[in-house]
PDBQT receptor file of N, H, CA, C and O in Angstrom, charges set to zero:
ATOM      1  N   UNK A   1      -5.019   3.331 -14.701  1.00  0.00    +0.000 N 
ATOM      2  CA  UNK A   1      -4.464   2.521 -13.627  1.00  0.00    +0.000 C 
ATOM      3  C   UNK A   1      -5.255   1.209 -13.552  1.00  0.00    +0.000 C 
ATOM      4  O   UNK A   1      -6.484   1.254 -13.500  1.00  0.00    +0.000 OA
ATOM      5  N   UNK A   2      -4.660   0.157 -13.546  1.00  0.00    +0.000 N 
ATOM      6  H   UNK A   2      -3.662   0.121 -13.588  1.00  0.00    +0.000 HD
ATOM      7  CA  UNK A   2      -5.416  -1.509 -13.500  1.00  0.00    +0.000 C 
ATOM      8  C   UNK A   2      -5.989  -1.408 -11.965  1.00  0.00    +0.000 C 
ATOM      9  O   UNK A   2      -5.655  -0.582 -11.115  1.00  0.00    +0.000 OA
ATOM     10  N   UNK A   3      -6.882  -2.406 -11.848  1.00  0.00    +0.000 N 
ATOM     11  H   UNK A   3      -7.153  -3.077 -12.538  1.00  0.00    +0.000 HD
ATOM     12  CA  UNK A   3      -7.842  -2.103 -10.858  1.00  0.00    +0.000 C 
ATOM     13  C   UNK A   3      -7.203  -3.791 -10.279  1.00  0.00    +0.000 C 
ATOM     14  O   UNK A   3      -6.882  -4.750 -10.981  1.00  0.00    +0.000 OA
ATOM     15  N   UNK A   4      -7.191  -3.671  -8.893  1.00  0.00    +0.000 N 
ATOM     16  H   UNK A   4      -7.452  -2.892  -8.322  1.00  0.00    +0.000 HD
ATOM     17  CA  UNK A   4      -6.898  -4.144  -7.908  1.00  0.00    +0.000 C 
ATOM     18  C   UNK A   4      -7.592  -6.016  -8.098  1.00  0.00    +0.000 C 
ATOM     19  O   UNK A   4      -8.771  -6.257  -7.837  1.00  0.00    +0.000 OA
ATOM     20  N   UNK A   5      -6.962  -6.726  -8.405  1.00  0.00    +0.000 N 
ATOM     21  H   UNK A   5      -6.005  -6.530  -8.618  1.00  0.00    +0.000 HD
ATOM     22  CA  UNK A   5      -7.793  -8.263  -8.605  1.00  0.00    +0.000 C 
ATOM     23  C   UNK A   5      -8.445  -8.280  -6.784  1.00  0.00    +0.000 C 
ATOM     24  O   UNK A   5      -7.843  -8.016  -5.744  1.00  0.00    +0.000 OA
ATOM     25  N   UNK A   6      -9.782  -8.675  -6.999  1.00  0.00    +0.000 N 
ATOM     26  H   UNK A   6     -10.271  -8.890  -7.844  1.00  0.00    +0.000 HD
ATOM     27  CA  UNK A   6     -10.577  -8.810  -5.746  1.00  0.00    +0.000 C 
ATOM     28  C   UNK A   6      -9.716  -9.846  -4.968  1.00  0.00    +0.000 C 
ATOM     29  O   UNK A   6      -9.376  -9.311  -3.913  1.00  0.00    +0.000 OA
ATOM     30  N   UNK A   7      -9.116 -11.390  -5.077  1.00  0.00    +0.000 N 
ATOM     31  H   UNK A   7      -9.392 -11.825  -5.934  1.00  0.00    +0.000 HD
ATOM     32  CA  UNK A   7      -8.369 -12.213  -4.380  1.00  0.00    +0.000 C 
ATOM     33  C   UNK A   7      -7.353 -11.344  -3.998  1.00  0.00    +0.000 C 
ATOM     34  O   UNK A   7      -7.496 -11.063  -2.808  1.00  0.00    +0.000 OA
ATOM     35  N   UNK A   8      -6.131 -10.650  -4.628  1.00  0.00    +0.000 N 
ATOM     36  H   UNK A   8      -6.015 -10.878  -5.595  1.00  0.00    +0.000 HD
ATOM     37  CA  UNK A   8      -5.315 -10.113  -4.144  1.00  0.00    +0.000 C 
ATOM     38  C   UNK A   8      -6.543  -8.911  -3.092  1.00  0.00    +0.000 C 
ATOM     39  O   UNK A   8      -6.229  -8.997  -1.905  1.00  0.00    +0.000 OA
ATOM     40  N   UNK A   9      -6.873  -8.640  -3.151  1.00  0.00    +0.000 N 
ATOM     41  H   UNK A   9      -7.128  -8.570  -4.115  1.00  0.00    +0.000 HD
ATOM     42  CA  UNK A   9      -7.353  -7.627  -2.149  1.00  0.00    +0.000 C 
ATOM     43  C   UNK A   9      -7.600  -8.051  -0.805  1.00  0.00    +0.000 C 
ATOM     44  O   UNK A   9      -7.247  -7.646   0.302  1.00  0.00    +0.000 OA
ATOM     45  N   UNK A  10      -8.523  -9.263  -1.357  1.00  0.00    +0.000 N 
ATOM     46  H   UNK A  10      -8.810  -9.592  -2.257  1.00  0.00    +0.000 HD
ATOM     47  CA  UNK A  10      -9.319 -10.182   0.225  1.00  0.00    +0.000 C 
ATOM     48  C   UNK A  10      -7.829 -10.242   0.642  1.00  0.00    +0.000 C 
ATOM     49  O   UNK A  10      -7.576  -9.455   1.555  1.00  0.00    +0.000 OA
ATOM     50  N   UNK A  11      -6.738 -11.003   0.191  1.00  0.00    +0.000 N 
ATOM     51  H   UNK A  11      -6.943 -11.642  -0.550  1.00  0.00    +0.000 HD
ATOM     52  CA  UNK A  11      -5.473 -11.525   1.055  1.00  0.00    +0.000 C 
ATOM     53  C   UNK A  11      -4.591 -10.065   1.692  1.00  0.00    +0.000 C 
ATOM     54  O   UNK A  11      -3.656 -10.323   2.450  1.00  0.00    +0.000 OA
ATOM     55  N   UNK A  12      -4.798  -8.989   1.477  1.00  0.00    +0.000 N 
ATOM     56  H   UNK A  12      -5.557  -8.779   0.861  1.00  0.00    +0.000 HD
ATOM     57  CA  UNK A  12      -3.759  -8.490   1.694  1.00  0.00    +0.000 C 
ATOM     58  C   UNK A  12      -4.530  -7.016   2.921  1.00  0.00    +0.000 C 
ATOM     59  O   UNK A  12      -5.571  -6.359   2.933  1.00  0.00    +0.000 OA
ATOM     60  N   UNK A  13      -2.982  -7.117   3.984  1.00  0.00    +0.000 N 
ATOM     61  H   UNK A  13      -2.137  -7.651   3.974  1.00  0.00    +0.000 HD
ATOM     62  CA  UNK A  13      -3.465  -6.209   5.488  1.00  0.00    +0.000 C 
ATOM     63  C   UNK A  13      -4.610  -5.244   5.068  1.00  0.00    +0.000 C 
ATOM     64  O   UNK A  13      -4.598  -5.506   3.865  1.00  0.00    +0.000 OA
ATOM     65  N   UNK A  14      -5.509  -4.390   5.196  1.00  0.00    +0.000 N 
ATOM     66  H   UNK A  14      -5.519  -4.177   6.173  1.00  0.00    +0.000 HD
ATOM     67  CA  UNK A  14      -5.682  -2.818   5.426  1.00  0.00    +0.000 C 
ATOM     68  C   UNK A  14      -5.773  -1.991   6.247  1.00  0.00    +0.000 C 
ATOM     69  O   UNK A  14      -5.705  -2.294   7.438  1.00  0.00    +0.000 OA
ATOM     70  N   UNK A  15      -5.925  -0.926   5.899  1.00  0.00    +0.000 N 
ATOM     71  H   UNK A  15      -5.981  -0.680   4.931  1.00  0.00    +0.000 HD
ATOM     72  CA  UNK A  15      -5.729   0.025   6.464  1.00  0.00    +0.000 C 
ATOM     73  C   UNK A  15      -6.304   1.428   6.148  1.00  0.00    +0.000 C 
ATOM     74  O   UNK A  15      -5.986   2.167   5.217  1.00  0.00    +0.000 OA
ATOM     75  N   UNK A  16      -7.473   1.694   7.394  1.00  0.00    +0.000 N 
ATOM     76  H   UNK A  16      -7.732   1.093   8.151  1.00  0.00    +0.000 HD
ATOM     77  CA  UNK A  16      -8.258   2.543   7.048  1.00  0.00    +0.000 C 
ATOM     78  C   UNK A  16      -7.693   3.751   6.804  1.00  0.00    +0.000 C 
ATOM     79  O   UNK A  16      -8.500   4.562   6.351  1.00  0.00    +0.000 OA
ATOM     80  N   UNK A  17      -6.633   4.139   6.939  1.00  0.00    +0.000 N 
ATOM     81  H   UNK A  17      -5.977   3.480   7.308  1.00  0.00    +0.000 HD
ATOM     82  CA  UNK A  17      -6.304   5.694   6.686  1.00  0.00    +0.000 C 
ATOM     83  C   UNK A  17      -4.756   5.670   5.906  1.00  0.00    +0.000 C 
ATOM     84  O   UNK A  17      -4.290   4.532   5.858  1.00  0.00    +0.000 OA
ATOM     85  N   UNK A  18      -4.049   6.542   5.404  1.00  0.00    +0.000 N 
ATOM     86  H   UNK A  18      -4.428   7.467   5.443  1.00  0.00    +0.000 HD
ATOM     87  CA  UNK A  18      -2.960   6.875   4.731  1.00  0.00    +0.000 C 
ATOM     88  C   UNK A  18      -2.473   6.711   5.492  1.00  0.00    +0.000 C 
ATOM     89  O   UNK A  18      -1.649   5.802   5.392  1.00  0.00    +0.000 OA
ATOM     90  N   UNK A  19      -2.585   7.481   6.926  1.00  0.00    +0.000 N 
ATOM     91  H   UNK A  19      -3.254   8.219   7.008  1.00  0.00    +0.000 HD
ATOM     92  CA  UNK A  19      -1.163   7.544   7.655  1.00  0.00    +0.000 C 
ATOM     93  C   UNK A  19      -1.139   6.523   8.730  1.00  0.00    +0.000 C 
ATOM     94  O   UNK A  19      -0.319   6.535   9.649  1.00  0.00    +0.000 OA
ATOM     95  N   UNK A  20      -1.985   5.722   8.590  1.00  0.00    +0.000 N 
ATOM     96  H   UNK A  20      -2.651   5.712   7.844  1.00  0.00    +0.000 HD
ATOM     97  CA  UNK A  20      -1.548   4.611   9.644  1.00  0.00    +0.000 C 
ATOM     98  C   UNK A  20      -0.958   3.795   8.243  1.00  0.00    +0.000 C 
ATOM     99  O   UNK A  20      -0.298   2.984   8.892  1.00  0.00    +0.000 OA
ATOM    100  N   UNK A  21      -0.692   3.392   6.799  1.00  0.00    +0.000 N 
ATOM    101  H   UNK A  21      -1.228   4.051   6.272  1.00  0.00    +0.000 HD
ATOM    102  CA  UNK A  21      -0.252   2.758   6.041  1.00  0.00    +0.000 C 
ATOM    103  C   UNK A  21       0.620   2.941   6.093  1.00  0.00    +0.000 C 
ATOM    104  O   UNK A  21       1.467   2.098   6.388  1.00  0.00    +0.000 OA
ATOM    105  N   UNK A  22       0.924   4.488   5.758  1.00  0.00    +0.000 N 
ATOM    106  H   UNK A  22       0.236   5.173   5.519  1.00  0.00    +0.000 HD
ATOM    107  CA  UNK A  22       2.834   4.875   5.963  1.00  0.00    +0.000 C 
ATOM    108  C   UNK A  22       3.295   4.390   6.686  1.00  0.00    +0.000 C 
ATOM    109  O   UNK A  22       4.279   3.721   6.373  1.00  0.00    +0.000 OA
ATOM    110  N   UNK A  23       2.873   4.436   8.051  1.00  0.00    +0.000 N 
ATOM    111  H   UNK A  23       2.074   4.980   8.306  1.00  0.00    +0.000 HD
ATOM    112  CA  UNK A  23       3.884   4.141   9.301  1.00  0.00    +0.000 C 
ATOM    113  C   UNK A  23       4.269   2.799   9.011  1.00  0.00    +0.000 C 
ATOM    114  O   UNK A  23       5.473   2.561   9.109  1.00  0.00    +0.000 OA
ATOM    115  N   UNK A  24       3.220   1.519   8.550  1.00  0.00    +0.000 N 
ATOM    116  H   UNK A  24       2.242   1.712   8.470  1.00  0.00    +0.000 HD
ATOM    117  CA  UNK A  24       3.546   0.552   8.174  1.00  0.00    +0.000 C 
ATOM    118  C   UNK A  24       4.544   0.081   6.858  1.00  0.00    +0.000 C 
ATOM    119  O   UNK A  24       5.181  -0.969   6.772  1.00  0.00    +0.000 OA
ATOM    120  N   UNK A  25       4.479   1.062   5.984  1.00  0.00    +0.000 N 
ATOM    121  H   UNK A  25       3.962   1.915   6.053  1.00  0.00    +0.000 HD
ATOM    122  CA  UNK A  25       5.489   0.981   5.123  1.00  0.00    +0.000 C 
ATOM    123  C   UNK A  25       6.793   1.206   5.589  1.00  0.00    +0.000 C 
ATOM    124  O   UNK A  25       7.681   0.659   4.934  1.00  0.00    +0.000 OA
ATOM    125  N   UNK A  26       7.096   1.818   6.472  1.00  0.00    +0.000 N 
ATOM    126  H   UNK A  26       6.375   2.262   7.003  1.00  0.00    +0.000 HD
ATOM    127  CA  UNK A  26       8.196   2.926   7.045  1.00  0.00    +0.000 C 
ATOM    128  C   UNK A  26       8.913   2.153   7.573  1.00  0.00    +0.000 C 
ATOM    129  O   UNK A  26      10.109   1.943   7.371  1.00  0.00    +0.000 OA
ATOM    130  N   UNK A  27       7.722   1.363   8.777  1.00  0.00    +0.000 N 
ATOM    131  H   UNK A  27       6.750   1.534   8.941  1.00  0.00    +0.000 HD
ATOM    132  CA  UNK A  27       8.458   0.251   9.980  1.00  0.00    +0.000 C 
ATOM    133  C   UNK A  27       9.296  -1.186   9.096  1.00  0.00    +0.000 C 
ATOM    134  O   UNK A  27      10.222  -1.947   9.376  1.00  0.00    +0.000 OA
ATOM    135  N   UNK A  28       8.171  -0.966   7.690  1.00  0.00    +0.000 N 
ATOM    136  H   UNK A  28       7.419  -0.348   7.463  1.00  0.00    +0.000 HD
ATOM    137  CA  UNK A  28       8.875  -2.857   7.003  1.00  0.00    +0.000 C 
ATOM    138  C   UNK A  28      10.321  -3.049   6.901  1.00  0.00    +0.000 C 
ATOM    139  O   UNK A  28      10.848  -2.201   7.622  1.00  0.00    +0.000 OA
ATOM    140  N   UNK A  29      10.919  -3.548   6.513  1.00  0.00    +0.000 N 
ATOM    141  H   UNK A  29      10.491  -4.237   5.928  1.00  0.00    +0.000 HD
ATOM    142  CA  UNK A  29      12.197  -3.918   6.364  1.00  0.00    +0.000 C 
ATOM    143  C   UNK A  29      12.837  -3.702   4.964  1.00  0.00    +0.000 C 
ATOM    144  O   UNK A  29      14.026  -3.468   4.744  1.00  0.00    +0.000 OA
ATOM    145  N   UNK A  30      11.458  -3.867   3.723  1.00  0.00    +0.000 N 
ATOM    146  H   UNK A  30      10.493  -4.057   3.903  1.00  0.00    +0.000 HD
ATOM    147  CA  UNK A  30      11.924  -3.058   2.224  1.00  0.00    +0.000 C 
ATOM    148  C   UNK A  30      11.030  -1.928   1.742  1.00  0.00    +0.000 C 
ATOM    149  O   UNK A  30      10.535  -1.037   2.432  1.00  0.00    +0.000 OA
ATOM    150  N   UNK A  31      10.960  -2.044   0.976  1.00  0.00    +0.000 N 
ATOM    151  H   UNK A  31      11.362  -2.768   0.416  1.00  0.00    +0.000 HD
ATOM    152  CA  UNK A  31      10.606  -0.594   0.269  1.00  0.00    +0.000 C 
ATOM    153  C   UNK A  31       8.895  -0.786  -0.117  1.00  0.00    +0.000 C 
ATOM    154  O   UNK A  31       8.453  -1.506  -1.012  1.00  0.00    +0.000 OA
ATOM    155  N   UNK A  32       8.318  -0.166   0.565  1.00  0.00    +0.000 N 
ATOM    156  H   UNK A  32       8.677   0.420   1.292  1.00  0.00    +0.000 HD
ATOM    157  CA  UNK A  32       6.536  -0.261   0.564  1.00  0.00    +0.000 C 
ATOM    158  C   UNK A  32       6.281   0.820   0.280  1.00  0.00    +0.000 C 
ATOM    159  O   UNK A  32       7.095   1.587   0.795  1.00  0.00    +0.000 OA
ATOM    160  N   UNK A  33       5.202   1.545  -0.566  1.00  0.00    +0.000 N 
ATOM    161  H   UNK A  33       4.541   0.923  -0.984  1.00  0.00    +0.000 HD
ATOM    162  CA  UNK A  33       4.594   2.396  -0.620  1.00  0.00    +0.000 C 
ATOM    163  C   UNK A  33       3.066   2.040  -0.225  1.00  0.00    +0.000 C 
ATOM    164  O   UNK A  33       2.651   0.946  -0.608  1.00  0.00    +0.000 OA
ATOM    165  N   UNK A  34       2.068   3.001   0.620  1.00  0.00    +0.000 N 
ATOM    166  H   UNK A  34       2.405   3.889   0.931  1.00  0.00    +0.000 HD
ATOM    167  CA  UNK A  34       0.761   2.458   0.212  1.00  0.00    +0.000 C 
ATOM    168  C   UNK A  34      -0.254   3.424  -1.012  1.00  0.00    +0.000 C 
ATOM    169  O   UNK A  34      -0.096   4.581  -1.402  1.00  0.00    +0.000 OA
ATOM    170  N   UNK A  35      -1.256   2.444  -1.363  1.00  0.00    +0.000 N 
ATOM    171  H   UNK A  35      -1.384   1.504  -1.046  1.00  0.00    +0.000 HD
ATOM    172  CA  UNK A  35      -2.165   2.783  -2.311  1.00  0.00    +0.000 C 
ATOM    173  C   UNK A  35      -3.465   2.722  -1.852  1.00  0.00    +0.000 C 
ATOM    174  O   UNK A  35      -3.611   1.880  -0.966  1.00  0.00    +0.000 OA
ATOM    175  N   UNK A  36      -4.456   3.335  -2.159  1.00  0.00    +0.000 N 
ATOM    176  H   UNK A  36      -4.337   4.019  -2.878  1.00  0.00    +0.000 HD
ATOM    177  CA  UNK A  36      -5.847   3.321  -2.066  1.00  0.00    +0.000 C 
ATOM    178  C   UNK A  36      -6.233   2.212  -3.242  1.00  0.00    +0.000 C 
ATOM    179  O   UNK A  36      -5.924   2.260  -4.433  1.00  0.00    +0.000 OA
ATOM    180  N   UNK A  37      -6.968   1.243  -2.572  1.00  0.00    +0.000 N 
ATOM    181  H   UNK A  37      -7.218   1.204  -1.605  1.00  0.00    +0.000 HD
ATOM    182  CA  UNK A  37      -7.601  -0.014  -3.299  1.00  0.00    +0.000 C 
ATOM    183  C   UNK A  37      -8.735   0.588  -3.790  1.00  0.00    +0.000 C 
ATOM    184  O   UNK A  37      -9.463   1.156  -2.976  1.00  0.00    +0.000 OA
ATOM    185  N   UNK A  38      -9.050   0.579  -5.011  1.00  0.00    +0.000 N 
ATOM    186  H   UNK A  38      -8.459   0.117  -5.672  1.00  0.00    +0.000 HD
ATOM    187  CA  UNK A  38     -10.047   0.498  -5.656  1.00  0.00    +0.000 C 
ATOM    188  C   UNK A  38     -11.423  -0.455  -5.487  1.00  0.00    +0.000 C 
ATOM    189  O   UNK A  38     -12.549  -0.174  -5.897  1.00  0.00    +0.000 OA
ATOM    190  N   UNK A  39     -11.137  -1.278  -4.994  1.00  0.00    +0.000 N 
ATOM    191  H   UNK A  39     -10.223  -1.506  -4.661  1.00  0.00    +0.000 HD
ATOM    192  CA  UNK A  39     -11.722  -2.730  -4.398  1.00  0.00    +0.000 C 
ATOM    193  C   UNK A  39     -12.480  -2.035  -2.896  1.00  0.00    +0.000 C 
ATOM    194  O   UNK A  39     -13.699  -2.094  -2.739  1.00  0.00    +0.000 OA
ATOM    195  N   UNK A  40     -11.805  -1.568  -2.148  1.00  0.00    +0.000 N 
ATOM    196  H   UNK A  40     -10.815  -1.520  -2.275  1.00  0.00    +0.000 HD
ATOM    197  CA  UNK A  40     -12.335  -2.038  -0.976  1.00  0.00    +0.000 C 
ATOM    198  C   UNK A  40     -12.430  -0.353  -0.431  1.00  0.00    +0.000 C 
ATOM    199  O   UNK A  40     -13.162  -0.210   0.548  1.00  0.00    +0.000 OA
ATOM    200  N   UNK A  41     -11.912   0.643  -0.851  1.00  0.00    +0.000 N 
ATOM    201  H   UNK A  41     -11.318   0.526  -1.647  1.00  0.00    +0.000 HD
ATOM    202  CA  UNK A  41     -11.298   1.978  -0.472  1.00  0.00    +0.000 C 
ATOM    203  C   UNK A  41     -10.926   1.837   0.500  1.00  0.00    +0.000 C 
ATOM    204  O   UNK A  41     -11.704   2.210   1.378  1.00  0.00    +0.000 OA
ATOM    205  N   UNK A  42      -9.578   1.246   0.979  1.00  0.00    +0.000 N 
ATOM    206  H   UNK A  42      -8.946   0.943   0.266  1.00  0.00    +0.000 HD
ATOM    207  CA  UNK A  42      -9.194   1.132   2.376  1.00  0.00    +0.000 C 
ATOM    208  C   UNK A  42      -7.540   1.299   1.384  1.00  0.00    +0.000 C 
ATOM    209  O   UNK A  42      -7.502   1.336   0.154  1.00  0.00    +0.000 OA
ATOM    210  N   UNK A  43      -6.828   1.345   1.916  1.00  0.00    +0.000 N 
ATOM    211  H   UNK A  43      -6.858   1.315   2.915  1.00  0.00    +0.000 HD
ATOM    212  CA  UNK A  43      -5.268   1.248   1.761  1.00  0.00    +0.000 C 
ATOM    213  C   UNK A  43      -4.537  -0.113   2.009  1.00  0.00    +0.000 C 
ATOM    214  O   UNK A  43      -4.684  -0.929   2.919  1.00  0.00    +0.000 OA
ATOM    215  N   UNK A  44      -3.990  -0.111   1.295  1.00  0.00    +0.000 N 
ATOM    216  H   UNK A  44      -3.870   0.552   0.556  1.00  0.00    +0.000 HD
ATOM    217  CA  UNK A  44      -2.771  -1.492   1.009  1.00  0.00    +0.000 C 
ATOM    218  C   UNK A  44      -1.139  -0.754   0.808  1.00  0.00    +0.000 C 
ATOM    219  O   UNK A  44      -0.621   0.348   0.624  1.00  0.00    +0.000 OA
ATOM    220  N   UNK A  45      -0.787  -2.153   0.980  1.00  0.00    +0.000 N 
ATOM    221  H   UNK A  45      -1.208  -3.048   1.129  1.00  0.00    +0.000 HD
ATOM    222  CA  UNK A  45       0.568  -2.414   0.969  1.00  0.00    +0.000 C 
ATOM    223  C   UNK A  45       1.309  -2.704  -0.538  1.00  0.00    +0.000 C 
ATOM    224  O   UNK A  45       0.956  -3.773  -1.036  1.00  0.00    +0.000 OA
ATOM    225  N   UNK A  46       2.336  -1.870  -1.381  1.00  0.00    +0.000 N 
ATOM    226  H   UNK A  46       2.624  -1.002  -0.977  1.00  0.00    +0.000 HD
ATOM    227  CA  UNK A  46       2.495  -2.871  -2.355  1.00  0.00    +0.000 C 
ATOM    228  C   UNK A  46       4.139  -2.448  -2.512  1.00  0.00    +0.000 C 
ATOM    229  O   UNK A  46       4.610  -1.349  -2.217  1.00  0.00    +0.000 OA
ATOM    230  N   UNK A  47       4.939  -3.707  -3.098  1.00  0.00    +0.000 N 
ATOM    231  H   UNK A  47       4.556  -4.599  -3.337  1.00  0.00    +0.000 HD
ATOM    232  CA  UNK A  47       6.322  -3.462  -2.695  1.00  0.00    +0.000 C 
ATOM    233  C   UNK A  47       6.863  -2.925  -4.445  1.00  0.00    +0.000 C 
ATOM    234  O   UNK A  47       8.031  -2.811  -4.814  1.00  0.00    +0.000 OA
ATOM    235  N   UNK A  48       5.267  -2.600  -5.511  1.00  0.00    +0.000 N 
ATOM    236  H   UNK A  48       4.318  -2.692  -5.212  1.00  0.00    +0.000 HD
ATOM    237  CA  UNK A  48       6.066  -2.305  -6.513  1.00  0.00    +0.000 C 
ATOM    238  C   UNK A  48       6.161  -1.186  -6.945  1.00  0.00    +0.000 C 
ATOM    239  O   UNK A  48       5.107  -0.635  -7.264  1.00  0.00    +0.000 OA
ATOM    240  N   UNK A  49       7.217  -0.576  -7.083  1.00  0.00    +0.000 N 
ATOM    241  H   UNK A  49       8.073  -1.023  -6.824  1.00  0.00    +0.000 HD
ATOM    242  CA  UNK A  49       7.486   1.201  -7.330  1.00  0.00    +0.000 C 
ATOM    243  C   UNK A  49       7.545   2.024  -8.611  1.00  0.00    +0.000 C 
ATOM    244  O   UNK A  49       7.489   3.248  -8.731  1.00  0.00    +0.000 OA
ATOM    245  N   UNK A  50       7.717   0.710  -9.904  1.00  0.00    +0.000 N 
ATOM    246  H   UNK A  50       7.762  -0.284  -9.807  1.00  0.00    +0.000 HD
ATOM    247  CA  UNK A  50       7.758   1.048 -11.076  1.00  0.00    +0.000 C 
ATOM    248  C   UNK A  50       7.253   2.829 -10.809  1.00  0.00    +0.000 C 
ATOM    249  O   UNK A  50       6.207   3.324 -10.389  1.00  0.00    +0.000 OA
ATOM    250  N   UNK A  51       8.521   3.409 -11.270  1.00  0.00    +0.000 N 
ATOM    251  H   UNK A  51       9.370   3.007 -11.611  1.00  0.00    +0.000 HD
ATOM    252  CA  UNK A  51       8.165   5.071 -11.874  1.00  0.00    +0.000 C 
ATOM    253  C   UNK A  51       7.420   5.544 -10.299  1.00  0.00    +0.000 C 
ATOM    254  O   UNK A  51       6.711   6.545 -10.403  1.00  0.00    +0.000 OA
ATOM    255  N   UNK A  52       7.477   5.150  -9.378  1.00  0.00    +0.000 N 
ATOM    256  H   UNK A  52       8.052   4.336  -9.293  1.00  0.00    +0.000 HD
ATOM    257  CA  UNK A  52       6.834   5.860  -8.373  1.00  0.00    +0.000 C 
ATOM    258  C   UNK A  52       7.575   6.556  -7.377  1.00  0.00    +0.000 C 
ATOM    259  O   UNK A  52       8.699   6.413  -7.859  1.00  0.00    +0.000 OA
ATOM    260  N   UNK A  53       7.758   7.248  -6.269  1.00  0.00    +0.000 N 
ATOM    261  H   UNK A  53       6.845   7.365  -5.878  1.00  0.00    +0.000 HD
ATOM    262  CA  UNK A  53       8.642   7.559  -5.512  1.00  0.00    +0.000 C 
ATOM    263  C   UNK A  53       8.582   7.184  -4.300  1.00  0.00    +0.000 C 
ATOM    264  O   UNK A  53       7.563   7.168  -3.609  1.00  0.00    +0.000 OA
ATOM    265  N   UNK A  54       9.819   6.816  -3.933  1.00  0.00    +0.000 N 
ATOM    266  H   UNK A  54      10.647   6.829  -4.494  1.00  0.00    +0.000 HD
ATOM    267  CA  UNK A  54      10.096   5.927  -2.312  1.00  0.00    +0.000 C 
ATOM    268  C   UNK A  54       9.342   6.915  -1.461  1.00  0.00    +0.000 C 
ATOM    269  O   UNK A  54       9.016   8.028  -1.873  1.00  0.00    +0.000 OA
ATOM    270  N   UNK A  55       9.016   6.345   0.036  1.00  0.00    +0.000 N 
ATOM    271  H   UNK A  55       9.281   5.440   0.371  1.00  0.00    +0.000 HD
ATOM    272  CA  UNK A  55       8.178   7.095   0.953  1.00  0.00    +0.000 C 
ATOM    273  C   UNK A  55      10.102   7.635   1.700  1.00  0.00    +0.000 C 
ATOM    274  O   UNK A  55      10.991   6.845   2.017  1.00  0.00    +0.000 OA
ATOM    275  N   UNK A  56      10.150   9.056   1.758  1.00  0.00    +0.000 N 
ATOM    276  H   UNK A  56       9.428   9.699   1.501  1.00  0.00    +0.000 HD
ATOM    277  CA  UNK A  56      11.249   9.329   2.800  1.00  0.00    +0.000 C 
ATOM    278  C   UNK A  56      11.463   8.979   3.951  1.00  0.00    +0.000 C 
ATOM    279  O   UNK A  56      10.562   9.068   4.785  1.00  0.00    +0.000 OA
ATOM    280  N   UNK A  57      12.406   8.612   4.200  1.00  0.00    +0.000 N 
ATOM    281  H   UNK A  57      13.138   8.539   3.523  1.00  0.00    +0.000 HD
ATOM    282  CA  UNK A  57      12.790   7.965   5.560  1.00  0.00    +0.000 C 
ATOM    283  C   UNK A  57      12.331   8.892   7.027  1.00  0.00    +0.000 C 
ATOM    284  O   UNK A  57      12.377  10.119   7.109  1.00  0.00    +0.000 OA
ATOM    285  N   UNK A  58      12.036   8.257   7.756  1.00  0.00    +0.000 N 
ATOM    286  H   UNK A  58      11.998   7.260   7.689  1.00  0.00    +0.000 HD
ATOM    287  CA  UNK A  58      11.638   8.851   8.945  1.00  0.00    +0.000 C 
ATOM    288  C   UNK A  58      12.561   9.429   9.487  1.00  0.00    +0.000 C 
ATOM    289  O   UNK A  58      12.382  10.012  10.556  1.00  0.00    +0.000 OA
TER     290      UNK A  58
């Protein structure tokens, strides 16, 4: 797995736990999954799914 570029990291929300990420993926308007950053171990946001599976709808 490619490791997280430090600029993209500094710029982007976190989020200390999984399930406060979900909820934020859930609430967006497209298709978010979150990931554990390698960078920072906090959770992010990322809108790309290549081969991954959508979070189920609430």
């Amino acid at each position: 797995m490619p490791r997280t570029r430090l600029s993209i990291c500094q710029r982007k929300q976190r989020f200390v736990s999984e399930d406060e990420a979900v909820r934020a993926a859930l609430a967006a308007t497209i298709d978010l999954r979150p990931y554990r950053c390698d960078r920072c171990g906090q959770y992010h946001l990322t809108s790309r799914l290549k081969g991954r599976r959508r979070l189920p709808l609430a």
